[in-house]
ZAMARGU-4260 file (C-alpha; in steps of 0.2 Angstrom, whole numbers, plus 5000, padded with zeros to 4 digits):
<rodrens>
0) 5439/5414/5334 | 5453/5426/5342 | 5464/5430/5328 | 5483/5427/5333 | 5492/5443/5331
5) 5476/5449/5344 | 5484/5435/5357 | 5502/5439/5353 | 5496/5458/5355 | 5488/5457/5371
10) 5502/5445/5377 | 5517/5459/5371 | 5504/5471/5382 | 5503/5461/5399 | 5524/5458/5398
15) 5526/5476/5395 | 5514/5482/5408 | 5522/5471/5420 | 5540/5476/5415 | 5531/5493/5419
20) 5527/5489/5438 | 5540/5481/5443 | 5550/5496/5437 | 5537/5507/5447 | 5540/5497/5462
25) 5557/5497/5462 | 5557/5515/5461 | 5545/5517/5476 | 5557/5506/5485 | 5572/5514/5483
30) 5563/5533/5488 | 5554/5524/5503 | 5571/5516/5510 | 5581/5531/5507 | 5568/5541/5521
35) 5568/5524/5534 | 5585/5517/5531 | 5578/5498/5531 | 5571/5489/5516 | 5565/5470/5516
40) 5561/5461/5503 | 5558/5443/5494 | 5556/5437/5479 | 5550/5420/5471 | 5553/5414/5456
45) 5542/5399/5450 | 5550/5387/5437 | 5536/5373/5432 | 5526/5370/5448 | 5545/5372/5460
50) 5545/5390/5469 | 5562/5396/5471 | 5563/5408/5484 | 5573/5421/5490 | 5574/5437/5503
55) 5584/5446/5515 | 5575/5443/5531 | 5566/5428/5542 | 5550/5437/5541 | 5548/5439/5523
60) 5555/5425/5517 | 5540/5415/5528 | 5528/5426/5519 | 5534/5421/5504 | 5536/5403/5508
65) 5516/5402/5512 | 5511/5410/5496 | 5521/5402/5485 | 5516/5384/5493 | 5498/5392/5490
70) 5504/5396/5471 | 5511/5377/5466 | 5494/5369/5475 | 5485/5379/5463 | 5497/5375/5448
75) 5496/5358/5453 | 5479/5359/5454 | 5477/5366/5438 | 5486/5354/5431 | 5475/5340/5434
80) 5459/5349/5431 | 5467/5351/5413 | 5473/5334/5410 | 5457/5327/5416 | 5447/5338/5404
85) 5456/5337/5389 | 5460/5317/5391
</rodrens>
């Protein structure tokens, strides 16, 4: 079996390299809206299977709004395939 300072390894590795992009992006962001002026964006956080979501324009926030309906199907989803397999 996977030994569990391996998991909590890996795990520390996958929060920091996130951390990592979204530092990257915000970066890119910021240098990309200093050349145009305009940034959009939105955001979604997901507590349990409810999105919250949030964004600075119409078009974004729609974006947002379909994939994060297509994110809690799948949680949901997932969510009965595991209690049905492990009942």
């Amino acid at each position: 079996m996977l030994d569990s300072s391996l998991l909590y390894s890996v795990g520390f590795a996958l929060v920091f390299i996130g951390i990592l992009i979204l530092i990257l992006a915000t970066v890119l962001i910021t240098a990309k809206s200093q050349r145009k002026g305009k940034v959009k964006s939105a955001g979604i956080i997901v507590v349990g299977p409810v999105p919250i979501i949030f964004g600075s324009d119409k078009k974004s926030v729609k974006t947002i709004l379909v994939l994060s309906v297509a994110l809690t199907v799948l949680i949901v989803a997932a969510m009965i395939i595991y209690y049905f397999l492990l009942r």
